[in-house]
C-alpha positions as protocol buffer text, in pm:
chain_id: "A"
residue {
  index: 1
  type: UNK
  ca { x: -2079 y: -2106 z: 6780 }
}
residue {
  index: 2
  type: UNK
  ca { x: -1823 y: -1828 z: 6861 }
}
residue {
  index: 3
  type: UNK
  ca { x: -1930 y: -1567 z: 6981 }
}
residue {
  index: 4
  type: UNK
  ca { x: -1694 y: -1306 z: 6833 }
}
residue {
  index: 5
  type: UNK
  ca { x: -1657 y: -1428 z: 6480 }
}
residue {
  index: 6
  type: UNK
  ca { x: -1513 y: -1206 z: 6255 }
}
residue {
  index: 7
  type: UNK
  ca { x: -1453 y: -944 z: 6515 }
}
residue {
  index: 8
  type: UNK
  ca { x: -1188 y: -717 z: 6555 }
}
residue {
  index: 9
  type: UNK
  ca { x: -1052 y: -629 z: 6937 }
}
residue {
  index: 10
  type: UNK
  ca { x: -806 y: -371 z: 7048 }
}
residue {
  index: 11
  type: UNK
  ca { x: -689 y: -469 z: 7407 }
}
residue {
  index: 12
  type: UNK
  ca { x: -443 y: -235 z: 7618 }
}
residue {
  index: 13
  type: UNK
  ca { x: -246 y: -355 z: 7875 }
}
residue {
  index: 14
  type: UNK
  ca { x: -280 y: -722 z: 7719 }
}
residue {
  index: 15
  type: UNK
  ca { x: 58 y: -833 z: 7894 }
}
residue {
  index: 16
  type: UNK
  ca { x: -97 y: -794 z: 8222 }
}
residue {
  index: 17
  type: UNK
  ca { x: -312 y: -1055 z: 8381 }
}
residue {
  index: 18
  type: UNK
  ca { x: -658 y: -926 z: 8371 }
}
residue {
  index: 19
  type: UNK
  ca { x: -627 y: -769 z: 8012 }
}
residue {
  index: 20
  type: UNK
  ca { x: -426 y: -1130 z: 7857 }
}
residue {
  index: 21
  type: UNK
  ca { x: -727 y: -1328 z: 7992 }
}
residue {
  index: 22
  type: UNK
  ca { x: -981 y: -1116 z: 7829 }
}
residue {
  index: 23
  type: UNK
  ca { x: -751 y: -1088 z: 7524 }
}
residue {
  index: 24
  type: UNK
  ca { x: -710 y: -1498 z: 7519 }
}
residue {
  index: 25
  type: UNK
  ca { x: -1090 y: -1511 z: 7546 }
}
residue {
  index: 26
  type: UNK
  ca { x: -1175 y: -1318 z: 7279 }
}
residue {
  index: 27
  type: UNK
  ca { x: -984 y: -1475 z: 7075 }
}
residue {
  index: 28
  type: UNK
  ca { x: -1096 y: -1835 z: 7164 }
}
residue {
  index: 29
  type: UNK
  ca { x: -1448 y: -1669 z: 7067 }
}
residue {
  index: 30
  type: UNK
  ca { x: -1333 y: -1590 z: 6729 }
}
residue {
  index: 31
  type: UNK
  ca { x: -1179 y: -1212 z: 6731 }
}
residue {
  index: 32
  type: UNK
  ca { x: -828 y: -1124 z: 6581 }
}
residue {
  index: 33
  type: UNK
  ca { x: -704 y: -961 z: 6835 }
}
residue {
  index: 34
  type: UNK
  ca { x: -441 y: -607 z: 6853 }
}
residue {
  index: 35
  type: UNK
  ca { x: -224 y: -670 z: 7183 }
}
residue {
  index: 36
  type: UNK
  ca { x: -103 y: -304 z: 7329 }
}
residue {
  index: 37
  type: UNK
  ca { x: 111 y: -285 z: 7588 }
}
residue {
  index: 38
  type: UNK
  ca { x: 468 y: -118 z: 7743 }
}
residue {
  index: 39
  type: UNK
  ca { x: 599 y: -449 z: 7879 }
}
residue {
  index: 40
  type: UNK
  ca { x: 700 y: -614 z: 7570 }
}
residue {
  index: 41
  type: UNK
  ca { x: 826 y: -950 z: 7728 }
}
residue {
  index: 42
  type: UNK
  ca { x: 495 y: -989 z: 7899 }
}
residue {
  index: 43
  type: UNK
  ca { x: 323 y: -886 z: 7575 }
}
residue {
  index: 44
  type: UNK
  ca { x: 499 y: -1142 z: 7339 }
}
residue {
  index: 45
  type: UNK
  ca { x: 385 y: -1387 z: 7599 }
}
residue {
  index: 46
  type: UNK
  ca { x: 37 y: -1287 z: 7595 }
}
residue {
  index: 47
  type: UNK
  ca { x: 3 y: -1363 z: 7174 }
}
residue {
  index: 48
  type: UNK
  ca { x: 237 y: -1628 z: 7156 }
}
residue {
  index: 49
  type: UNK
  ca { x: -7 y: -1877 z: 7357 }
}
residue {
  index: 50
  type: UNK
  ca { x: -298 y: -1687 z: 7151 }
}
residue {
  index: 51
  type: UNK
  ca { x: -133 y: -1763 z: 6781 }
}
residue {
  index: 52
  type: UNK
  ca { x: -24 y: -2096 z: 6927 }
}
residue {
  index: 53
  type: UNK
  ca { x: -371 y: -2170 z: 6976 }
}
residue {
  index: 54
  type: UNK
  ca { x: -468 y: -2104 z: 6629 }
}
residue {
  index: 55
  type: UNK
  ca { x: -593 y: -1763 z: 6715 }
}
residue {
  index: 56
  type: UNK
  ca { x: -505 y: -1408 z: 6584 }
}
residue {
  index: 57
  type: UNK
  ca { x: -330 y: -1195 z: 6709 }
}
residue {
  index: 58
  type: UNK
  ca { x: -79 y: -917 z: 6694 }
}
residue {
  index: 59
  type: UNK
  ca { x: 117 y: -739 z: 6953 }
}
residue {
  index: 60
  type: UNK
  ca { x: 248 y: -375 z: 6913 }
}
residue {
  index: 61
  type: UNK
  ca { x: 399 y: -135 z: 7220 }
}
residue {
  index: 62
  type: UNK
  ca { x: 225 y: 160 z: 7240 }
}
residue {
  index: 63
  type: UNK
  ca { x: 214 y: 398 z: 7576 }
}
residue {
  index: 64
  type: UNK
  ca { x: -169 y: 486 z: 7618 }
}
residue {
  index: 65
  type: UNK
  ca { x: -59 y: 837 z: 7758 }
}
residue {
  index: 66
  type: UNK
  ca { x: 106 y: 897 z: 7441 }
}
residue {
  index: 67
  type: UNK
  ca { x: -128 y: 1104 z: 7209 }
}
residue {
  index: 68
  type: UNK
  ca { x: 79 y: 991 z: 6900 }
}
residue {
  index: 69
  type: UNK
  ca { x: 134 y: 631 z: 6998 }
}
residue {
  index: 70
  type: UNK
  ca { x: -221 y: 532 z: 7019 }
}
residue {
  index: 71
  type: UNK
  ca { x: -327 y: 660 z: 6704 }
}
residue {
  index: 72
  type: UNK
  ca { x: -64 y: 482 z: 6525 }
}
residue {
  index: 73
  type: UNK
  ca { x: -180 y: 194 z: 6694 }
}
residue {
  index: 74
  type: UNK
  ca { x: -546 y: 182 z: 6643 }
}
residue {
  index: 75
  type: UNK
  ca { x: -467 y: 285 z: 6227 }
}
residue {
  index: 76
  type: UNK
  ca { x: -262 y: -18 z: 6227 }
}
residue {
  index: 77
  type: UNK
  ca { x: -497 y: -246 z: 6407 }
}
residue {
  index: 78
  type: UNK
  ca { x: -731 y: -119 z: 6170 }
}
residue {
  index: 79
  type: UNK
  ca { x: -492 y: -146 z: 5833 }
}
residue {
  index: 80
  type: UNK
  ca { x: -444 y: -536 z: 5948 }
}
residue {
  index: 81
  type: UNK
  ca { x: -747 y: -647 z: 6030 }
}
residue {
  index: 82
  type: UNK
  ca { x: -931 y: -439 z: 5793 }
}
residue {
  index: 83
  type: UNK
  ca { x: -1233 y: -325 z: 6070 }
}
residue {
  index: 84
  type: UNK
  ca { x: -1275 y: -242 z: 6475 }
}
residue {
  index: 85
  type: UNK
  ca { x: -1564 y: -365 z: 6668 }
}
residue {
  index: 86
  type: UNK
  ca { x: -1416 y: -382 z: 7006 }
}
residue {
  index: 87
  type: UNK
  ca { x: -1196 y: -190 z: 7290 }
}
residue {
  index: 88
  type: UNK
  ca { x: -1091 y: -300 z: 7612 }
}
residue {
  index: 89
  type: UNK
  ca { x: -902 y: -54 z: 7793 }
}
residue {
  index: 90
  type: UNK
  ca { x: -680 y: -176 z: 8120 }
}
residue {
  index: 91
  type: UNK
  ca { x: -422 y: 36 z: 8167 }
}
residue {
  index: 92
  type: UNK
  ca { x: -348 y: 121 z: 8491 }
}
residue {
  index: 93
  type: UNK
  ca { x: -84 y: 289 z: 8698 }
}
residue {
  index: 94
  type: UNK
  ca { x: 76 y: 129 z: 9057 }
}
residue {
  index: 95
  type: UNK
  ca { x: 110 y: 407 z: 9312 }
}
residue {
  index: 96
  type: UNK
  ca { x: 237 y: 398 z: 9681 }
}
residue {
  index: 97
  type: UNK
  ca { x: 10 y: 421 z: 9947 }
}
residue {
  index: 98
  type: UNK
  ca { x: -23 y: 803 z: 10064 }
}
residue {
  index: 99
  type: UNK
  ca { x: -307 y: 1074 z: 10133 }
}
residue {
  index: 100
  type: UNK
  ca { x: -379 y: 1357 z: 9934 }
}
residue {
  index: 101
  type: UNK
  ca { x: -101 y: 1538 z: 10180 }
}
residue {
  index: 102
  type: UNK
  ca { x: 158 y: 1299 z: 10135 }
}
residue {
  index: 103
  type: UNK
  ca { x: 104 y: 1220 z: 9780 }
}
residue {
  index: 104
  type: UNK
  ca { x: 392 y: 1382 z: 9479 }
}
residue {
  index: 105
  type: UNK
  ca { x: 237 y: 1588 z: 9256 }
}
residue {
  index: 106
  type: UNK
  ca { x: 469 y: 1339 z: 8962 }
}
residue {
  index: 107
  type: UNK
  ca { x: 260 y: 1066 z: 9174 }
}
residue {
  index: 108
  type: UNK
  ca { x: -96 y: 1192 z: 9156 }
}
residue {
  index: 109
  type: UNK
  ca { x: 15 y: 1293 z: 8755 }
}
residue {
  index: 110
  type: UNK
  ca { x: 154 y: 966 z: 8660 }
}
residue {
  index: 111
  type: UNK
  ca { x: -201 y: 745 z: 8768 }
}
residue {
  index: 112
  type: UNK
  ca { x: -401 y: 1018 z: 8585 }
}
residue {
  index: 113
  type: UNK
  ca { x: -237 y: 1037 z: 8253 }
}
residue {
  index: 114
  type: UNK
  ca { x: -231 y: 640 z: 8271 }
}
residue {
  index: 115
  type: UNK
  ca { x: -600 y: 520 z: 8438 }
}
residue {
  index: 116
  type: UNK
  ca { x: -765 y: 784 z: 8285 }
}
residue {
  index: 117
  type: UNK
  ca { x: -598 y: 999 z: 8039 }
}
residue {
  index: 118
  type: UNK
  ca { x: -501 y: 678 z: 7887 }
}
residue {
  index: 119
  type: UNK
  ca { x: -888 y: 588 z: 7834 }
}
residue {
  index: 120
  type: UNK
  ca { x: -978 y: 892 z: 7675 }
}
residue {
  index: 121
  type: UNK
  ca { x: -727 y: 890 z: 7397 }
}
residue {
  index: 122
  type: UNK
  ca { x: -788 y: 516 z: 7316 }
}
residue {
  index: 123
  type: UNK
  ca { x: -1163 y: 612 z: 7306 }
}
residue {
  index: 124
  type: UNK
  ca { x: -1124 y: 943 z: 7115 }
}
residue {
  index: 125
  type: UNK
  ca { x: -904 y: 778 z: 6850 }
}
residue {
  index: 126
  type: UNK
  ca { x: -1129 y: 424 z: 6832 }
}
residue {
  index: 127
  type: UNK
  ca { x: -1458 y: 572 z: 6829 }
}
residue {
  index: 128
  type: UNK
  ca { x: -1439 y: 691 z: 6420 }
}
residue {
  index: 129
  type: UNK
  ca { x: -1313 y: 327 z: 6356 }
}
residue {
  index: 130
  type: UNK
  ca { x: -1606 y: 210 z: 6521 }
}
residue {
  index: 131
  type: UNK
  ca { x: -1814 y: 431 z: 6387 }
}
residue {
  index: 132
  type: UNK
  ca { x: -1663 y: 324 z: 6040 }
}
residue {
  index: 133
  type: UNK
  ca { x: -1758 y: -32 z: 6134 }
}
residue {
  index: 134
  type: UNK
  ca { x: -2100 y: 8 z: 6203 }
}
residue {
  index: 135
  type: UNK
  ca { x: -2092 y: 25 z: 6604 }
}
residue {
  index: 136
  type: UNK
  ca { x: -1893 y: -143 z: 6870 }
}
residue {
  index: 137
  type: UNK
  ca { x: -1839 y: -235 z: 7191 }
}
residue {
  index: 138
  type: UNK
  ca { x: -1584 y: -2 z: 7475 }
}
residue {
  index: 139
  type: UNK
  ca { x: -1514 y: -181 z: 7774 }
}
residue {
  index: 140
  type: UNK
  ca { x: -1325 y: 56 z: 8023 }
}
residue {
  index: 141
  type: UNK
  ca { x: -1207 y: -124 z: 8371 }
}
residue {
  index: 142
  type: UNK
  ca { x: -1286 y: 53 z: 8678 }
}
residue {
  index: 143
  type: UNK
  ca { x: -1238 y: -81 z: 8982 }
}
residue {
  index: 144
  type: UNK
  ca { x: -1461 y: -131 z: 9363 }
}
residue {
  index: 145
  type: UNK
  ca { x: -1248 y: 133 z: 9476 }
}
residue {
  index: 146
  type: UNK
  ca { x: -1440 y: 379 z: 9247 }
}
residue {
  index: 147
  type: UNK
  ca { x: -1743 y: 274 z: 9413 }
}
residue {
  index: 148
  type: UNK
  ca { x: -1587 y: 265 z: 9843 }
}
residue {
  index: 149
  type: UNK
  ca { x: -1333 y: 475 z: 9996 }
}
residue {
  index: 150
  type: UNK
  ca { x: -1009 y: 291 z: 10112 }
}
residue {
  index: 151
  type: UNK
  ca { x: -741 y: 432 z: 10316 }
}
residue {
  index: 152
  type: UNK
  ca { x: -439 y: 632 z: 10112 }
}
residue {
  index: 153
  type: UNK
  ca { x: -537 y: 494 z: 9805 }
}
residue {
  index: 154
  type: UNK
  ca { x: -667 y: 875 z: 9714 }
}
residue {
  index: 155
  type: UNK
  ca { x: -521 y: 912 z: 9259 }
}
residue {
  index: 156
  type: UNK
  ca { x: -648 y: 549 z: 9208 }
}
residue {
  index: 157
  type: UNK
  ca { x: -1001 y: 589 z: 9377 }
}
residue {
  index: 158
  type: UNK
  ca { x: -1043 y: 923 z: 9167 }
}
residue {
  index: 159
  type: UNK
  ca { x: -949 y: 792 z: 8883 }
}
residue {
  index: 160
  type: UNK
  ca { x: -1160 y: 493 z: 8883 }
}
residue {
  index: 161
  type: UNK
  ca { x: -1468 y: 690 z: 8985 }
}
residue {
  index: 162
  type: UNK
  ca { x: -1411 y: 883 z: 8626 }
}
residue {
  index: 163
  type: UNK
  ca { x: -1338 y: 589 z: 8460 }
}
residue {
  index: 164
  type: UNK
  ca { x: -1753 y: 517 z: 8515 }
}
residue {
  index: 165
  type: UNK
  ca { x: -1811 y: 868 z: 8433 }
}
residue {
  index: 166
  type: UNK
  ca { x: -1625 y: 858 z: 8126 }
}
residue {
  index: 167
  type: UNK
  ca { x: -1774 y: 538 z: 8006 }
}
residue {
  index: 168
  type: UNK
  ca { x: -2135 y: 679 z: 8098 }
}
residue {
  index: 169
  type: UNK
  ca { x: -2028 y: 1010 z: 7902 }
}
residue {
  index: 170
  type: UNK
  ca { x: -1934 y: 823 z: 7617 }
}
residue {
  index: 171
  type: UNK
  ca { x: -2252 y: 617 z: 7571 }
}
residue {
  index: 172
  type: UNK
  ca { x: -2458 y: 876 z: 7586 }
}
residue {
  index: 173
  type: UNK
  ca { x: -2285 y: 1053 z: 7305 }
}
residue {
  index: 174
  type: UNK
  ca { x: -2221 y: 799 z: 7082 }
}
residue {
  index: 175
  type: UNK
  ca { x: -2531 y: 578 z: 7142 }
}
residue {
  index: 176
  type: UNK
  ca { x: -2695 y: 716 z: 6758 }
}
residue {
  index: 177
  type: UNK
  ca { x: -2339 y: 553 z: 6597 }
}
residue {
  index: 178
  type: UNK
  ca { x: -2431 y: 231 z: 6740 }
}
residue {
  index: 179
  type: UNK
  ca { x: -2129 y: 244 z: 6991 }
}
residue {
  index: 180
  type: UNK
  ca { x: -2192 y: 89 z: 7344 }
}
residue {
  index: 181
  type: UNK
  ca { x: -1984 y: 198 z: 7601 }
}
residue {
  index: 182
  type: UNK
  ca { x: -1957 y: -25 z: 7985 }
}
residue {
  index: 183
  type: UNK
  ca { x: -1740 y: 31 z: 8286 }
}
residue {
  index: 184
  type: UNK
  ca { x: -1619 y: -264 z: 8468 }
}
residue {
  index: 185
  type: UNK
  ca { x: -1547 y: -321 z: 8850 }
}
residue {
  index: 186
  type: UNK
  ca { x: -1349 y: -559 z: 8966 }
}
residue {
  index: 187
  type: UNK
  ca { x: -1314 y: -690 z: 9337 }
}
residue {
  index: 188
  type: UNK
  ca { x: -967 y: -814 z: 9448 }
}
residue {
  index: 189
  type: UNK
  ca { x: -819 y: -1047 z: 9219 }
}
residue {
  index: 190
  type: UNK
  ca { x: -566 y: -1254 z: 9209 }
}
residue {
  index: 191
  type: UNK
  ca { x: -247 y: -1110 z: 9000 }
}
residue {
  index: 192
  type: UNK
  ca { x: 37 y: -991 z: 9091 }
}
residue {
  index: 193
  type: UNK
  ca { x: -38 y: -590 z: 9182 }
}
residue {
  index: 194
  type: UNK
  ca { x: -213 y: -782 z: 9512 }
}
residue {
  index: 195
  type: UNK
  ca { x: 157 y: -818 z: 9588 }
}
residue {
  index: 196
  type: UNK
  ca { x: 233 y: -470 z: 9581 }
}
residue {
  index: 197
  type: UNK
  ca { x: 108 y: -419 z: 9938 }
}
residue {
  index: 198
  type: UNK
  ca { x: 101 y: -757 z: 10104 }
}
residue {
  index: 199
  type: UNK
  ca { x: 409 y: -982 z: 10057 }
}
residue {
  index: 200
  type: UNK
  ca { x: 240 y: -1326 z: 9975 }
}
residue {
  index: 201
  type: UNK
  ca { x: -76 y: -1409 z: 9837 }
}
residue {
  index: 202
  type: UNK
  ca { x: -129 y: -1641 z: 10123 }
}
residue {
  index: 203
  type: UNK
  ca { x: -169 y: -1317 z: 10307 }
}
residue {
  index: 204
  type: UNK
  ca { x: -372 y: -1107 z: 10046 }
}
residue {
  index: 205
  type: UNK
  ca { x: -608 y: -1392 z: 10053 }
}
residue {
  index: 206
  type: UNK
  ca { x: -600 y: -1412 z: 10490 }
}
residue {
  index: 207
  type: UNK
  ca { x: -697 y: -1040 z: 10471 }
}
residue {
  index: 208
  type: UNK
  ca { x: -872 y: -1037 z: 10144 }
}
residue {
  index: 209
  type: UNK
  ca { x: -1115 y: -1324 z: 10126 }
}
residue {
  index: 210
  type: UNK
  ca { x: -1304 y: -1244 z: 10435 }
}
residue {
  index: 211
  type: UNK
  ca { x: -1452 y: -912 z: 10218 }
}
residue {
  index: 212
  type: UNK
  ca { x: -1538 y: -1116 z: 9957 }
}
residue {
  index: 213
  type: UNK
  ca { x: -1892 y: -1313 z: 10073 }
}
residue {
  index: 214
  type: UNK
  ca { x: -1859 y: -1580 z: 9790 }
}
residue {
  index: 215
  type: UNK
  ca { x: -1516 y: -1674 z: 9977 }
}
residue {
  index: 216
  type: UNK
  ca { x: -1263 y: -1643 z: 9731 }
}
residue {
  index: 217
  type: UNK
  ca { x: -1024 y: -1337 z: 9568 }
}
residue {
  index: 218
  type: UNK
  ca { x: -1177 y: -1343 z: 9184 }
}
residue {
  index: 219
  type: UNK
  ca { x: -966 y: -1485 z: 8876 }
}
residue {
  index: 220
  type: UNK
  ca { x: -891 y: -1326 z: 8551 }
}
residue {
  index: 221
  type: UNK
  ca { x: -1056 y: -1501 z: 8381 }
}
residue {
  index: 222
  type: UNK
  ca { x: -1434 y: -1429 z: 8577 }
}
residue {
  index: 223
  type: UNK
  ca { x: -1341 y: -1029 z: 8437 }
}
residue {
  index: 224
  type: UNK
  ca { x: -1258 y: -1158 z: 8115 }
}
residue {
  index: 225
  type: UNK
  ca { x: -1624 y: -1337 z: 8150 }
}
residue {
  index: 226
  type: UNK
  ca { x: -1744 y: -1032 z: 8201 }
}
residue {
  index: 227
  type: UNK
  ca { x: -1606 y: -847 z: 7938 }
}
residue {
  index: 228
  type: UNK
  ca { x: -1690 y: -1118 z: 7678 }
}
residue {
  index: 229
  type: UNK
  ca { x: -2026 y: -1058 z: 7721 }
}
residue {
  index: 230
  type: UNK
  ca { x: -2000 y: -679 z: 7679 }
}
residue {
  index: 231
  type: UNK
  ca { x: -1843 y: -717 z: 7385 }
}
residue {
  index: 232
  type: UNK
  ca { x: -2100 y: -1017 z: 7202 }
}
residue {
  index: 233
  type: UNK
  ca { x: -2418 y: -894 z: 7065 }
}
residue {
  index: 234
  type: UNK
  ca { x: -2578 y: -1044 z: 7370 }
}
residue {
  index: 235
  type: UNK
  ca { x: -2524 y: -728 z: 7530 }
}
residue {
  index: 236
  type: UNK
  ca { x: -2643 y: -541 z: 7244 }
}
residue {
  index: 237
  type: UNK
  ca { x: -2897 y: -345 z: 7513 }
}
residue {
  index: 238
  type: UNK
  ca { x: -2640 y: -231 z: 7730 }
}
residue {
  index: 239
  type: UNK
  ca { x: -2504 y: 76 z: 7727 }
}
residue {
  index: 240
  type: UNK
  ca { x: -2390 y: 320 z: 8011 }
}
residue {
  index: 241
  type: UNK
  ca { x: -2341 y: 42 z: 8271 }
}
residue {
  index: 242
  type: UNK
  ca { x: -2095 y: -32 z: 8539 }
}
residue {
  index: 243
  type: UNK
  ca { x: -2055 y: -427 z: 8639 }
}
residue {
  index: 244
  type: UNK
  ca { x: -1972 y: -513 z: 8983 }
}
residue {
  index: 245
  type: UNK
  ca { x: -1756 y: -839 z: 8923 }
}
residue {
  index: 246
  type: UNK
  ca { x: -1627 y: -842 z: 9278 }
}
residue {
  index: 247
  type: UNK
  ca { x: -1757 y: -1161 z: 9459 }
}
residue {
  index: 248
  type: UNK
  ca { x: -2006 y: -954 z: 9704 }
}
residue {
  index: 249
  type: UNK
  ca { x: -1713 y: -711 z: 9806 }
}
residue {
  index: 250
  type: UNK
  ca { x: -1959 y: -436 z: 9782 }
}
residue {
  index: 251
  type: UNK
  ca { x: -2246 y: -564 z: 9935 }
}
residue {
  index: 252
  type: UNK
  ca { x: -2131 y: -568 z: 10264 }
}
């Protein structure tokens, strides 16, 4: 049986790759699904092979560092699929390598408002849909980096360290609505913002893979595992939690 039957998602950043395969999961598992993102082409994309499939599924631009934007979005997620029982917030910024001395203020600004910023409005405006619905599921992506340091990587480590913070903050206060809020942390995987820094992925994996001990970069889809089962009742315990989903990067 599905596992999301009769579920409603709201999934930002659902043109990207980590955020479509979760989005594309949850809807094989049953959920309608509301699509966010600011790439439109890559967003159209993302629910075309989802209603192609049979699913459901809706796409709508919205800017999650845009107060106004986001509300309209989850109120019309909600007026379409009549309920809300799930978030999954991706959204994240690509900045240049720099330190804290070389870093733009606009820089430093820009990955706030969008890694974390962006979280906190989607939660503050889902939260009284989910509360509406009976309880629900957040799932906020963090990253490894908000758990090591790496070298001039200084707005996106900060920012991901919150992002656990934030999820842990909102557990704790909305744990008596039935709302369950998880962090999760990737390891490298294999999309395109690898590229950013490394100019094929023959070479992100040469340099990559050897931090990973299981021996590969990880997949969308193994977060979009992940997230599935934060957001089924099989999680239905678990609350406050980051989830390492990084192939033993952190162990070593």
């Amino acid at each position: 049986m599905a596992q999301l039957t009769d579920k409603v998602a709201f999934v930002t950043a659902a043109g990207g790759a980590i955020a479509g395969a979760t989005a594309r999961r949850f809807s094989i598992e049953g959920a309608a699904v509301y699509c966010v993102d600011i790439d439109d082409d890559t967003l159209a994309q993302t629910v075309t092979t989802m209603t192609e499939d049979g699913g459901q599924a809706t796409a709508c631009h919205c800017d999650v560092t845009d107060e106004t934007e986001v509300q309209d979005a989850l109120e019309a997620c909600v007026a379409e699929f009549g309920r809300l029982d799930i978030v999954f917030n991706a959204a994240a910024a690509q900045e240049p390598n720099a330190t804290v001395e070389t870093m733009s203020l606009e820089t430093w600004n820009e990955v706030v408002d969008v890694n974390l910023t962006g979280m906190f409005l989607v939660c503050k405006y889902a939260i009284p849909h989910l509360r509406d619905t009976g309880g629900g599921s957040i799932i906020n992506i963090a990253s490894t980096f908000g758990h090591i340091a790496w070298p001039e990587r200084p707005a996106y480590m900060a920012t991901k360290g919150a992002v656990r913070q934030l999820s842990r903050s909102i557990a704790l206060d909305f744990a008596g609505d039935s709302i369950r809020a998880n962090s999760i942390s990737p390891g490298a995987i294999e999309t395109r913002r690898l590229l950013q820094r490394t100019p094929t992925m023959e070479k992100v994996r040469e340099r990559m893979v050897p931090l990973h001990p299981i021996g590969r970069l990880g997949q969308p889809e193994d977060i979009a595992n992940a997230a599935l089962y934060l957001a089924s009742d099989q999680s239905n315990f678990v609350t406050g939690s980051d989830m390492l989903v990084d192939g033993g990067f952190t162990a070593i």
